[in-house]
Each structure stands twice: as structure tokens, then as C-alpha cells.
C-alpha positions in Angstrom: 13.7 11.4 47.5 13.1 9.2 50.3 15.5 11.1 52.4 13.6 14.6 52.0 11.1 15.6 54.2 7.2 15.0 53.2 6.8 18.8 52.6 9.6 19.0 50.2 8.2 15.6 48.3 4.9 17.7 48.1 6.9 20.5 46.7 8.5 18.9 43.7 5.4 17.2 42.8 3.7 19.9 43.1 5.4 21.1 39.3 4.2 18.1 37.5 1.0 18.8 35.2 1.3 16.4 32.4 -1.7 13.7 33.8 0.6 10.6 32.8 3.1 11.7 34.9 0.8 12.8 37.8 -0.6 9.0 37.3 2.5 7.3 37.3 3.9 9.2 40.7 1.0 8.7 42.6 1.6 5.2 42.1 5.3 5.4 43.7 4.6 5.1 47.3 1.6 6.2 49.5 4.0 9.6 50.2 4.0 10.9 46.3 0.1 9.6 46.7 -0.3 12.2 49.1 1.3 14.6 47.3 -1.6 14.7 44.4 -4.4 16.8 46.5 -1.6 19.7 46.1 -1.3 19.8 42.4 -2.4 23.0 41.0 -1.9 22.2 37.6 -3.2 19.3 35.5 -3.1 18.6 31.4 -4.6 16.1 29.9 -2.8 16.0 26.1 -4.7 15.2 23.2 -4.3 12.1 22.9 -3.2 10.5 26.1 -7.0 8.8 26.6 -9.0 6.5 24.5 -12.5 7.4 24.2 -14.8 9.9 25.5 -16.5 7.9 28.4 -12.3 6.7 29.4 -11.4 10.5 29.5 -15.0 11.3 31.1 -13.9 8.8 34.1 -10.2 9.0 34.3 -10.2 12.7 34.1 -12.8 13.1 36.8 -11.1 11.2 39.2 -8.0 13.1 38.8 -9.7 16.4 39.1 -11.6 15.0 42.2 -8.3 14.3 43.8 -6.1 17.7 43.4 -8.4 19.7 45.8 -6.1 22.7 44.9 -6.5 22.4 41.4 -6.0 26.2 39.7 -4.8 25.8 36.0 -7.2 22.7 33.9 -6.2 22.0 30.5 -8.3 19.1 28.7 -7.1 18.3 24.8 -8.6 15.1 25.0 -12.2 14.2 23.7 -14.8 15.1 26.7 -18.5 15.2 27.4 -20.1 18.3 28.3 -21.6 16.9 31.1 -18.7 15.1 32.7 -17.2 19.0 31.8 -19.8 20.6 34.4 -19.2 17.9 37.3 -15.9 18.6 36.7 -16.4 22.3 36.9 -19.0 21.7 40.0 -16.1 20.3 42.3 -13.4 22.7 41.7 -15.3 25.8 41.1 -13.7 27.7 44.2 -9.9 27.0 43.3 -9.7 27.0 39.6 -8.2 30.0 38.6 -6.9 28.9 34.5 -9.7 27.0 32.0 -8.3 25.3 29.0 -10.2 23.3 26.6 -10.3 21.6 22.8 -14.3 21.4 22.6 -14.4 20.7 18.7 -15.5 16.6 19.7 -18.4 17.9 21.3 -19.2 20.4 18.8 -19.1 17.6 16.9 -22.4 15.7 18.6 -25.8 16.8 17.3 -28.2 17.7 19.7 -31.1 16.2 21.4 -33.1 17.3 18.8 -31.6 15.9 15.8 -30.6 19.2 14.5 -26.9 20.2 13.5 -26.6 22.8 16.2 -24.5 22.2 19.2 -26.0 21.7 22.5 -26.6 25.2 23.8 -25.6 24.3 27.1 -22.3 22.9 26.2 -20.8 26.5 27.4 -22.7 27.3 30.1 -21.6 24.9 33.1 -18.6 27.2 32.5 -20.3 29.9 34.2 -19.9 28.1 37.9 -16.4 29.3 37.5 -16.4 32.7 38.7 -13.2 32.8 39.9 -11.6 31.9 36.4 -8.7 34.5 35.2 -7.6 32.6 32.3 -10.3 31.3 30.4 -9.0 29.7 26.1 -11.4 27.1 24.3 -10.7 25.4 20.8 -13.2 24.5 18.4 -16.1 25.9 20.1 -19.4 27.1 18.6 -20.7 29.9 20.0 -24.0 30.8 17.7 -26.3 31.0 20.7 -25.9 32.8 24.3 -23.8 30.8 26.7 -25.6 32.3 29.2 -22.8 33.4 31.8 -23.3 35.9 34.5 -20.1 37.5 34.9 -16.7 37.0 35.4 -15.2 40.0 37.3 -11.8 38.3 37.3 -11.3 37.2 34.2 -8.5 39.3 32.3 -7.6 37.0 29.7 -10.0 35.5 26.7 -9.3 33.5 24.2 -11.4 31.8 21.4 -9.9 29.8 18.8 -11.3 28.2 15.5 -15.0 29.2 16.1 -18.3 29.7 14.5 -19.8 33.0 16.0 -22.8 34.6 15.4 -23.1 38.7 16.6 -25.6 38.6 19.6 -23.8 35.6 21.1 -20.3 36.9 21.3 -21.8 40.5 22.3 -23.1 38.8 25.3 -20.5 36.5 26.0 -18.0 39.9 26.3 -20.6 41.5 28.1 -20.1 38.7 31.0 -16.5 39.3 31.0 -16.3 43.4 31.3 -12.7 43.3 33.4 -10.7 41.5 30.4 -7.0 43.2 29.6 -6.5 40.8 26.9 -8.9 39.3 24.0 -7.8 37.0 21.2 -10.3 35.7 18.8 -8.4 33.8 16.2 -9.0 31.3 13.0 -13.0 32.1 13.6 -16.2 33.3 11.2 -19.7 34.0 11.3 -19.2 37.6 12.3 -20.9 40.6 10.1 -20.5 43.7 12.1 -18.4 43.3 16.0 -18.3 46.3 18.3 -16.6 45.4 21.4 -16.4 48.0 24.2 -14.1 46.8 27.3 -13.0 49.5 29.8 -10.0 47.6 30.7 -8.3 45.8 27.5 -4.9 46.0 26.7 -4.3 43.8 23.9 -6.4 43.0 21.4 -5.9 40.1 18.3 -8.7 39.2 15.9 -8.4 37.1 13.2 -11.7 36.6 11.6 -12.1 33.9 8.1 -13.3 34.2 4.8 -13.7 37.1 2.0 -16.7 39.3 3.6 -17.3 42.4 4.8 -16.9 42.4 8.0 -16.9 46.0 10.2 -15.2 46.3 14.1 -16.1 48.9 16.4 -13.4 48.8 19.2 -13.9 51.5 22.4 -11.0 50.7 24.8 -9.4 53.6 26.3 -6.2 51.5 28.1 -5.9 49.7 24.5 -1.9 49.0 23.8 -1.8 46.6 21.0 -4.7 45.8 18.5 -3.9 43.3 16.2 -6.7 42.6 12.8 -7.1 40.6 10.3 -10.3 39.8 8.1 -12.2 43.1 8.7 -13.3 45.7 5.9 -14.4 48.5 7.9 -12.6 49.1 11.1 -13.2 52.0 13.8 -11.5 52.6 16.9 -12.5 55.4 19.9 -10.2 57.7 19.7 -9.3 58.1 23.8 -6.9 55.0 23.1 -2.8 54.5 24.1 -2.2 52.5 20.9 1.7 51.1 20.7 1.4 48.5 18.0 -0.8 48.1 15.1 -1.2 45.5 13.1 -3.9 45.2 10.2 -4.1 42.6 7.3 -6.8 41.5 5.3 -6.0 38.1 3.0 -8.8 38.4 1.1 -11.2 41.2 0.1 -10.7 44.7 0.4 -9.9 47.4 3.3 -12.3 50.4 2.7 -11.8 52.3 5.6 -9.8 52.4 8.8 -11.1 55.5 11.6 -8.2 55.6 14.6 -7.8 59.1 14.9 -3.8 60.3 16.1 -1.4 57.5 16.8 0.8 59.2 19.2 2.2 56.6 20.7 2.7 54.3 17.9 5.7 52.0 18.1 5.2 49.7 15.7 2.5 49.3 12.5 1.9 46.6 10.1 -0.3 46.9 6.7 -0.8 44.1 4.6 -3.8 42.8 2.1 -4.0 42.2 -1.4 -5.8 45.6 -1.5 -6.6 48.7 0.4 -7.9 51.9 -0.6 -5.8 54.5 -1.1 -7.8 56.7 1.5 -7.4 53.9 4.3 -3.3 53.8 3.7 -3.2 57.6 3.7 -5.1 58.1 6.6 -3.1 55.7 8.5 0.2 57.1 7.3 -1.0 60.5 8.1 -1.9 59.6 11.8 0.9 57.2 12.4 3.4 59.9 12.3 5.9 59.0 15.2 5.8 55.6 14.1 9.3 53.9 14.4 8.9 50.1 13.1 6.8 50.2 9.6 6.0 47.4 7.3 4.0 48.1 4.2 3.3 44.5 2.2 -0.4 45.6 0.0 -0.2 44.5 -3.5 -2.4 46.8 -5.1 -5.0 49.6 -4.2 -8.1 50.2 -5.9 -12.3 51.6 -4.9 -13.6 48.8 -6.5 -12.9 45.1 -7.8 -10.1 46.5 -10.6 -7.0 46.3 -9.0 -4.8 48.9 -9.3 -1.5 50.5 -8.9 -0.3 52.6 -6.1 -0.1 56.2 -6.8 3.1 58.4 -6.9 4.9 58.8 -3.2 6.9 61.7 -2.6 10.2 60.2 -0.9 10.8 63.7 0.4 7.5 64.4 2.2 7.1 60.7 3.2 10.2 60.5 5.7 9.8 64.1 6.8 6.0 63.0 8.0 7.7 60.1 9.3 11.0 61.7 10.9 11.2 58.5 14.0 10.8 56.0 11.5 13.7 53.5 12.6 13.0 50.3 10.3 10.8 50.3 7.4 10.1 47.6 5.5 8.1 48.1 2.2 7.0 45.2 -0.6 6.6 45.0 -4.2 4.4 47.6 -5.5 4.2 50.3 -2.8 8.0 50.5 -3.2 7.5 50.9 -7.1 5.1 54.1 -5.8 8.6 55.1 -4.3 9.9 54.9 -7.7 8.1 57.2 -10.3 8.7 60.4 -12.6 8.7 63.0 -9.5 9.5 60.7 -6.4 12.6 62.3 -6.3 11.7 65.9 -7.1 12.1 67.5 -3.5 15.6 65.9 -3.1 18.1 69.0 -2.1 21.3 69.1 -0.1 19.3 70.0 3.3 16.9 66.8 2.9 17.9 64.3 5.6 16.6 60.7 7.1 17.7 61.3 10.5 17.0 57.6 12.3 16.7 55.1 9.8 18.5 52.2 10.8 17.1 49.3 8.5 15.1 48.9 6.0 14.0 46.0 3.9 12.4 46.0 0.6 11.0 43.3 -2.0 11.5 43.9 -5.3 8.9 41.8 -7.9 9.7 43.6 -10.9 12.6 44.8 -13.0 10.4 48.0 -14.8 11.3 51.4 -14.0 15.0 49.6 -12.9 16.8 53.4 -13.9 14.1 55.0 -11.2 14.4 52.1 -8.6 18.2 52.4 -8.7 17.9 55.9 -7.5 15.6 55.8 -5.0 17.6 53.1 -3.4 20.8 55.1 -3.7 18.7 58.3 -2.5 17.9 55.7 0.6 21.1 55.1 0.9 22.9 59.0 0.6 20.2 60.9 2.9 20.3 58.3 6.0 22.7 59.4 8.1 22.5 56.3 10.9 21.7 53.6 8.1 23.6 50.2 9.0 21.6 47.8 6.6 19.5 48.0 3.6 18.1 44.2 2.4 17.1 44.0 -0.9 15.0 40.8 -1.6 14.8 39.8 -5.2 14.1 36.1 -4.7 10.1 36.5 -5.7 10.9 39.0 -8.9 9.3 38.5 -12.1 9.9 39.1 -15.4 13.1 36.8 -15.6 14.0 38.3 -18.9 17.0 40.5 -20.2 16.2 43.0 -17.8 15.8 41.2 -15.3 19.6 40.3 -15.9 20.9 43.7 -16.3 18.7 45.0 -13.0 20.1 42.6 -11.0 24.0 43.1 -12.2 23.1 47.1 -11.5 21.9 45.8 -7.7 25.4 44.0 -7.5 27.4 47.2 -8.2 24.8 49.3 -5.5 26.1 46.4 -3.3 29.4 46.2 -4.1 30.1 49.9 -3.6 27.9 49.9 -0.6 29.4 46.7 0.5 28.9 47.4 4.9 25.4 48.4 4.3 23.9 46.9 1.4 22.9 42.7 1.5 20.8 40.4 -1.3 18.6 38.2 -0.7 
């Protein structure tokens, strides 16, 4: 190294983030010293300090140093107002914000009251020229109070307590975003979000409520949802993948209007109406990836089974569906008296590739045998078929003779056909 000219030095440096190994360079020689004002990156892990008041000084001596400091990532424990001097000196350059803020959401306020400090957020509004703005473990249950962050195109929130008025303003400050995430957070009854510019789109929202979105995005490509009963999206949207789950509770309704571009979709829950699925399946119709995992449907808290699906009218509403993978008991709605009724010799499946399906019960095995030969005769470009019978109950008799009939369907459809 001590053969290279100074600018190269600077150079490789210049790649290092990890603040250990910033410290330990800068220590080399007075050369590599040199070479810290032209760091653009610096991460401070979670535990590489001791202490809030050590990070508070360490880190702000670091950040005082790398004048051209654009990407900040803090892990460690911090003060909020070592955060805003921080914040103060590289306002201009800092282009990327990173920060694990759950140790001071964990202070009470001045006040004695549980609340946060409702100023921990807002020194981070000095930053206008942040593009790149993620925080853990933040509580954002009053207004951070930001003006606006016309560069900012990428937002994410993780593990937070929300409350509707404060994130509605907080989005309203960043009206330029092309991609949102709000994941592991609660607090949220009803969320409309209406961003001219977002692409992407993943919410993950806690607990067994119901909670309603409202999502107007006309350049929206990929909207990802989990936790939400209600969920309405503008129509004028370029939607490629979907992806909708609900762990707990119940999906009432879901208002997207025609899915023409659709790529890929994704339903899962422990239930969904009927009328939600339908819709869907009616709009998604040039759909080409598909994965069905819902347990049971149901209006109401009875949980109940799927009704009868015509195999016939299914794949001809779907005729680009490429891979479809379906669980449990919507494949059992496959599988009834009249599934099979419209099968004739002109019936085709005329791009399904793969599909994988979950079998969790040996009832009906006469029926389920057919529809997977049926599967199995009417797709002319099928190459695999996975049946996965590791989660079936009923070990019994049955069971036993099921399973020996899915070992001939394998046997005789040996390049095709795989167990799991």
C-alpha cells in the first residue's frame, strides 16, 4: 500500500463502512488518516459500542470526520439528541439514513409519561436530501413533524407502533416515494395512502383486527399485504405481483378492479370469504404464477369449507396460468361430485408447467386421484407435478391405501410426477 499513490490509498478506503475497521485504518499512518474525510459510508453494528453516552461520543466524532458522509447506519444504542447534532453536520451530503431507535423508544419522557419523546423523529427532518430513509423500533403515535422530502424514494418502517394521523402525515412529507415498506408494525385501524409515484408497496401490519387500506398509486407494480380485512386499491394501477395474507382474522373484501398485467398472485389466511377469492380469481385472469394456501372460507366466525370448483372453467379463466400451487382444502374444492363434469376430448391446459399441491386429507381419495390424473392428461407442457403429503391427517387405513394409489400415479407418471 505504501507504494500506491495517495489517491489510490483514498480509493480503497474509501469501501470500508464497518466503524471498527474505519477506526483501526485511520490509526495506520497519517496517509490512511487522511483517507477518513472521504468515506461515504459508515455502520455502526449493534453491538460494537458500550453504552449510550460511548456511542453518543465515539459515533459523533466519526461522523464529524467523513465530511462526505452519504449512507449512516447506527444499530447501536443512541440518544436522540446526540442523533440531531449528528444530523446538523452532515445534513448537505447524507444521501442513505439507517437507524435501530427501539433504545430510545425505550426512555420515558420528560414528563414521566410512557410516551416517547415527540421529538425523537423530528431532527430527522434537517435531512432534506435523504433518498434512503429505514428506522427500527420506532414509535410513531404523534406527528414527526417533517416538511418534505422531495427526494426521498424509498421508506421503510420496521417493528412500530403507529397511530392513523401520524403516519398520514409522515407520507404526506414524503409525496416522491417509489417504494414503501411498513413491516412487523400495529396500531393502525383504517390506512389510505395515496403516492403519485410508488412502485412497490409491502405492509405487514400485527395482530387479529380489522384493519381497512386504501391504496391510490397509479405507477404501482408490486403490492405486497398482510394483516388487513378490508383492502381497496384505485383502479388506474400497473399491478405485476400480488401478494395478500392475513394470519389471523378474516379477509372480507378485496376491490382491485382488472389485473391485466398480473404476473404473479399469492392468497393465503386461515379464512377469506368466498366473494374476496372470486373476485380476485375473476380479475386476475392472465395471471401466470398462482398460489392458493387459505384454509377455510366462511361470512362469519364458523369456518367453513370451500365450495365446489369447476376444473374446466377454472383453467379456461386462467389460460396463462404457468405454475399454480394450491393447499389443502381449496384443492379438495378441486375434488368434488361435478369438478370434473365439463371434461371432454377438446378441453386443454395449454401452459401449465408446474404445479404443486398439499394434500392434508385422505377423504374423497377416489375424486382426488382423478383430478390429479385430469391435471396430469389435459396439460400439454406439464414437466412437474409435486404432491406434498408430509402435513396429511388422518393416518389411518386410508391414509395407507391413498398414499400406495399416489405411488402408482407416480410410478406410471414417473418423469413428471415427485412426493414429498
Amino acid at each position: 500500500m505504501d507504494s500506491l499513490p495517495d489517491a489510490v490509498v483514498h480509493h480503497i478506503l474509501s469501501s470500508l463502512s464497518n466503524a471498527r475497521d474505519v477506526a483501526a485504518c485511520a490509526c495506520v499512518s497519517r496517509c490512511w488518516n487522511e483517507a477518513v474525510p472521504y468515506i461515504p459510508s459508515l455502520y455502526f453494528p449493534r453491538n460494537s459500542l458500550d453504552g449510550a453516552a460511548a456511542a453518543d461520543a465515539t459515533i459523533g466524532r466519526m461522523v464529524a470526520a467523513a465530511v462526505c458522509l452519504q449512507d449512516l447506519i447506527v444499530y447501536c444504542p443512541f440518544s436522540s439528541a446526540a442523533l440531531a447534532s449528528w444530523l446538523d453536520l452532515r445534513c448537505g451530503t447524507l444521501r442513505s439514513l439507517e437507524l435501530r431507535m427501539d433504545s430510545i423508544a425505550s426512555k420515558p419522557a420528560s414528563g414521566g409519561d410512557d410516551e416517547p419523546p415527540a421529538n425523537e423523529l423530528e431532527c430527522i427532518g434537517v435531512a432534506r436530501g435523504l433518498e434512503s430513509l429505514k428506522l427500527w423500533g420506532v414509535s410513531l403515535t404523534t406527528s414527526p413533524n417533517w416538511n418534505c422530502f422531495d427526494k426521498l424514494r424509498f421508506l421503510e418502517i420496521i417493528g412500530a407502533t403507529l397511530r392513523d394521523g401520524a403516519l398520514s402525515e409522515a407520507l404526506i412529507a414524503c409525496p416522491n416515494l417509489t417504494e414503501l415498506a411498513l413491516l412487523s408494525c400495529n396500531g393502525v385501524a383504517a390506512l389510505s395512502i395515496e403516492l403519485e409515484r410508488l412502485e412497490r408497496c409491502r405492509l405487514d401490519f400485527l395482530g387479529p383486527g380489522n384493519c381497512s387500506l386504501h391504496l391510490s398509486s397509479p405507477k404501482l407494480q408490486i403490492l405486497e399485504v398482510q394483516g388487513f380485512s378490508w383492502i381497496r386499491v384505485n383502479q388506474d394501477h400497473r399491478i405485476r405481483r400480488l401478494c395478500i395474507a392475513k394470519s389471523s382474522g378474516r379477509v372480507h373484501k378485496v376491490e382491485l378492479g382488472k389485473l391485466p398485467d398480473l404476473e404473479f398472485m399469492s392468497l393465503r389466511g386461515i379464512q377469506w370469504r368466498w366473494s374476496a377469492i372470486s373476485s380476485l380469481l375473476c380479475c386476475a385472469s392472465e395471471v401466470r404464477h398462482l398460489i392458493m394456501k387459505i384454509e377455510f372460507c366462511g361470512d362469519f366466525d364458523t369456518l367453513q369449507p370451500f365450495p365446489e370448483i369447476d376444473l374446466v372453467d377454472f383453467f379456461n379463466n386462467h389460460p396463462r396460468l404457468c405454475k399454480f400451487e394450491i393447499h389443502g382444502a381449496l384443492f379438495a374444492a378441486f375434488c368434488q361430485k361435478n369438478s370434473l363434469k365439463n371434461l371432454d376430448s377438446k378441453f386443454v391446459i395449454p401452459y401449465l408447467e408446474e404445479v404443486i399441491i398439499t394434500v392434508r386429507s385422505p377423504l374423497n381419495a377416489e375424486q382426488k386421484l382423478n383430478t390429479l390424473e385430469s391435471l396430469l392428461m389435459y396439460s400439454v407442457k406439464l414437466h412437474r407435478m409435486t404432491i406434498r403429503l408430509s402435513q396429511m391427517k388422518n393416518c389411518n387405513e386410508a391414509a395407507d391405501d391413498f398414499f400406495k394409489d399416489i405411488c402408482k400415479l407416480k410410478y406410471m407418471n414417473y418423469n413428471v410426477v415427485q412426493i414429498e
